[in-house]
TILUM-290177 format. One record per residue (C-alpha): residue in one letter; y, x, z. Coordinates in nm, 4 decimals. Example, Ala and Ser with C-alpha at 12.3 -4.5 7.8 and 13.67 -1.06 7.14 Angstrom:
<tordren><residu>A</residu><c2>-0.4500</c2><c1>1.2300</c1><c3>0.7800</c3></tordren>
<tordren><residu>S</residu><c2>-0.1060</c2><c1>1.3670</c1><c3>0.7140</c3></tordren>
! end
This chain:
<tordren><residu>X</residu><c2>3.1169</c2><c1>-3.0295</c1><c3>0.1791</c3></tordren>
<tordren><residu>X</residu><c2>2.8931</c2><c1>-2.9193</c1><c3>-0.1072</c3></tordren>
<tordren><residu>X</residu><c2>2.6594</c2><c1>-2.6631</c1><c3>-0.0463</c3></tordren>
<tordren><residu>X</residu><c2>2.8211</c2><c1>-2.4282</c1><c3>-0.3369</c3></tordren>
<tordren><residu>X</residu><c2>3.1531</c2><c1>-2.4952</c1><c3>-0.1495</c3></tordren>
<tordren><residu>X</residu><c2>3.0333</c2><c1>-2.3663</c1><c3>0.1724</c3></tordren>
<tordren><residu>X</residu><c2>2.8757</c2><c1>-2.0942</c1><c3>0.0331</c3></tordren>
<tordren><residu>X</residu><c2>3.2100</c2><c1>-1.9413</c1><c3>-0.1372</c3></tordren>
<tordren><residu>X</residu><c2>3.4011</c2><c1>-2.0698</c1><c3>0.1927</c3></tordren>
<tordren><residu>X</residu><c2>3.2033</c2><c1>-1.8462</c1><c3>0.3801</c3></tordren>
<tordren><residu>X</residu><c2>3.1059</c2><c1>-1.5322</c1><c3>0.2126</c3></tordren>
<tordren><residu>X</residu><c2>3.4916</c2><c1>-1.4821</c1><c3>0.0383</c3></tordren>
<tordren><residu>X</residu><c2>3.6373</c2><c1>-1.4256</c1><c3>0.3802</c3></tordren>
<tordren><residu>X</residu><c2>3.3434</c2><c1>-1.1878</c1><c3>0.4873</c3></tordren>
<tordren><residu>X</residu><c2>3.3493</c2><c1>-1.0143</c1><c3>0.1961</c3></tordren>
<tordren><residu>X</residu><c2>3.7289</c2><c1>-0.9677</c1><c3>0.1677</c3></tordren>
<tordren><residu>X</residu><c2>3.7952</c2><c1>-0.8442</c1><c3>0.5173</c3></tordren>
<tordren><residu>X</residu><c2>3.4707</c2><c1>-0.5440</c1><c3>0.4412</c3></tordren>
<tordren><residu>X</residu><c2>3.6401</c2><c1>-0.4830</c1><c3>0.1327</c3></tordren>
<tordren><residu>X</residu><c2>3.9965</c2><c1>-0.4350</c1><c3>0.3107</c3></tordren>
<tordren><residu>X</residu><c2>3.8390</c2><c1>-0.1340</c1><c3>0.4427</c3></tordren>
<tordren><residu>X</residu><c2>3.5346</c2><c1>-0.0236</c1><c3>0.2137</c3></tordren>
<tordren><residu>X</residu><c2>3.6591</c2><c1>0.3323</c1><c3>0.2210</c3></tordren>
<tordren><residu>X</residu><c2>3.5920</c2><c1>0.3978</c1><c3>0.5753</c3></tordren>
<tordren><residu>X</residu><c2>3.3004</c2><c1>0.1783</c1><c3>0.5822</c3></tordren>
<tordren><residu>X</residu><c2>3.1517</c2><c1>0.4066</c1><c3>0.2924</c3></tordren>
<tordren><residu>X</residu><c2>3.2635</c2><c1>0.7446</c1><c3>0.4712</c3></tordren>
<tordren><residu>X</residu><c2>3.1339</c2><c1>0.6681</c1><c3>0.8069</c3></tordren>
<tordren><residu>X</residu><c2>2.8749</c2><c1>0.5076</c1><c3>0.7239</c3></tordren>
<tordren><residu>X</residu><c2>2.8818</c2><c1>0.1688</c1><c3>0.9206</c3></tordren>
<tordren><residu>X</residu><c2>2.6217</c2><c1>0.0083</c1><c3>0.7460</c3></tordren>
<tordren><residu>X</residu><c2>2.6126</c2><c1>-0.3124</c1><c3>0.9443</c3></tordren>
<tordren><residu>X</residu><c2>2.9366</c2><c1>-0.3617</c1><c3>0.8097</c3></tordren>
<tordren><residu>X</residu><c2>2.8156</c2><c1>-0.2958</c1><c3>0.4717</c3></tordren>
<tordren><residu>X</residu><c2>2.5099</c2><c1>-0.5819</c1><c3>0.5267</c3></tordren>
<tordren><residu>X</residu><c2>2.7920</c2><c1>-0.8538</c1><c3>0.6241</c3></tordren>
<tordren><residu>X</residu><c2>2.9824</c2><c1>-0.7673</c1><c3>0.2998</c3></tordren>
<tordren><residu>X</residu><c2>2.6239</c2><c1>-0.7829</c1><c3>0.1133</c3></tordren>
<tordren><residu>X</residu><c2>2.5496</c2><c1>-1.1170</c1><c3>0.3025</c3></tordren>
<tordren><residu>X</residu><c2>2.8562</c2><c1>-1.2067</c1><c3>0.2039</c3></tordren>
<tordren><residu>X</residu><c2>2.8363</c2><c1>-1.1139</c1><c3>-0.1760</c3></tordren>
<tordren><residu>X</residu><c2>2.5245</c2><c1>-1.2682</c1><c3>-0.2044</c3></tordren>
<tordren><residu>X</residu><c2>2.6437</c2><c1>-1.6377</c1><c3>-0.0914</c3></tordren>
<tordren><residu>X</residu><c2>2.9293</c2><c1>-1.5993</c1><c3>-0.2820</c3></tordren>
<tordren><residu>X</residu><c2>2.6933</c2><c1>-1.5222</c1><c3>-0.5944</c3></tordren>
<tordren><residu>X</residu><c2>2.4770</c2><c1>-1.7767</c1><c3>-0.4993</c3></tordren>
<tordren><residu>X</residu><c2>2.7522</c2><c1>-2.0477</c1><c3>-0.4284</c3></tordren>
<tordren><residu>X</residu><c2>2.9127</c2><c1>-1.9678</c1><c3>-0.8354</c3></tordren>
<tordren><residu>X</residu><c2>2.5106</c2><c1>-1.9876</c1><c3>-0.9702</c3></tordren>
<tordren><residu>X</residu><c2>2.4822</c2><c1>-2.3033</c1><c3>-0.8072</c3></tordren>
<tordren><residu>X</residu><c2>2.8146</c2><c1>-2.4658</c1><c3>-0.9794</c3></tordren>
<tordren><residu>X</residu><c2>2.6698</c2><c1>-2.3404</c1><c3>-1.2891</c3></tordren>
<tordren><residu>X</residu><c2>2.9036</c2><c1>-2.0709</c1><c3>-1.2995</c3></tordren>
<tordren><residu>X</residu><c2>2.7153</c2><c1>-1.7687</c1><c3>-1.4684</c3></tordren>
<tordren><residu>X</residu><c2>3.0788</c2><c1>-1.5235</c1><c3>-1.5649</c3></tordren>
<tordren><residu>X</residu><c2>3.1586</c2><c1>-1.5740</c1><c3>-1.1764</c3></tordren>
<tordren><residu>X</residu><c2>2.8210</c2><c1>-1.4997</c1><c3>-1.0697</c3></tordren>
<tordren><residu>X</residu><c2>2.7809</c2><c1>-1.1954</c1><c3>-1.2692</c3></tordren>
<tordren><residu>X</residu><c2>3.0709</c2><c1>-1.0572</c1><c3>-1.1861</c3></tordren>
<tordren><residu>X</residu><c2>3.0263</c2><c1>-1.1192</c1><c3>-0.8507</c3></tordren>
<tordren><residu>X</residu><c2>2.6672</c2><c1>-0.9450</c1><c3>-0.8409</c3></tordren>
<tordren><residu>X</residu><c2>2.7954</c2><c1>-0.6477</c1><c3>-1.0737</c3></tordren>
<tordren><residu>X</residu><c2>3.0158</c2><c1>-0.5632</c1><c3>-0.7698</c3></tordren>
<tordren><residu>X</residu><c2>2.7575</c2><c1>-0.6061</c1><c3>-0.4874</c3></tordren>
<tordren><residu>X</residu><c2>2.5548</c2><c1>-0.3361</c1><c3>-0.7342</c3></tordren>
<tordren><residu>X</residu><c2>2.8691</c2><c1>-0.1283</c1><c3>-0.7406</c3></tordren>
<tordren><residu>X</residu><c2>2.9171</c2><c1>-0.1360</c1><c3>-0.3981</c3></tordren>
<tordren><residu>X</residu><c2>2.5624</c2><c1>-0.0337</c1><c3>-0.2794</c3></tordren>
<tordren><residu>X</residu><c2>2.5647</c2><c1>0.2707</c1><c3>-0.5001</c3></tordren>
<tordren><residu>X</residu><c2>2.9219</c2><c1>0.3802</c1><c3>-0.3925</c3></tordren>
<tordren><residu>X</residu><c2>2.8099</c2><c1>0.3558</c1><c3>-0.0621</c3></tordren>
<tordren><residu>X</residu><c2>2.4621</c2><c1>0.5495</c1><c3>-0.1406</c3></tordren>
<tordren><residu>X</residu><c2>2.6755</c2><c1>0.8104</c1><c3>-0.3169</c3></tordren>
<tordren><residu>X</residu><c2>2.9901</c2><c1>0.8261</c1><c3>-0.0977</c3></tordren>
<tordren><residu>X</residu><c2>2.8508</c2><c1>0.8759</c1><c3>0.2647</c3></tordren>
<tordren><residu>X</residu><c2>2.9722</c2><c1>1.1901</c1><c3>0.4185</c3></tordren>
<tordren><residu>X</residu><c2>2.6939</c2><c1>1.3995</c1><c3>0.5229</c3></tordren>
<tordren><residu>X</residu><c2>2.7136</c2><c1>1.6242</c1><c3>0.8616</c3></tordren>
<tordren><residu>X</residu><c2>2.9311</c2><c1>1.9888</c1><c3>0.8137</c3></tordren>
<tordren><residu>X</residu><c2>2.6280</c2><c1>2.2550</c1><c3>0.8022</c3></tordren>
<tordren><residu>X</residu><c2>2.6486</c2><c1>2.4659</c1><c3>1.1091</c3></tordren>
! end
């Protein structure tokens, strides 16, 4: 299997099953869950730069940027007592 292969065989399925349930990954903040869908992300990115893929790629990356800020911005903070 070609490296670029292997790296979209692997981060899709990581990525997808994060993204199945971003919203409560943003809201309760499980950031370890948020680093798999990044390490995800970023092979898939890497895996379409690799085929010479650029549109893929950058679309790709524009979401791993959209997802770090929404989950920057989104995190529920603690009710003030």
């Amino acid at each position: 299997m070609q490296p670029p292969a292997l790296l979209l065989g692997l981060g899709y399925p990581v990525a997808a099953a994060v993204v199945t349930r971003f919203v409560p990954v943003v809201r309760e903040g499980r950031w370890r869950w948020l680093a798999a869908h990044h390490a995800g992300m970023a092979a898939i990115v890497a895996g379409w730069a690799l085929r010479g893929e650029p549109v893929p790629a950058a679309l790709n990356a524009s979401w791993l940027a959209t997802s770090s800020v929404w989950y920057l911005v989104g995190r529920r903070r603690p009710a003030a007592t």
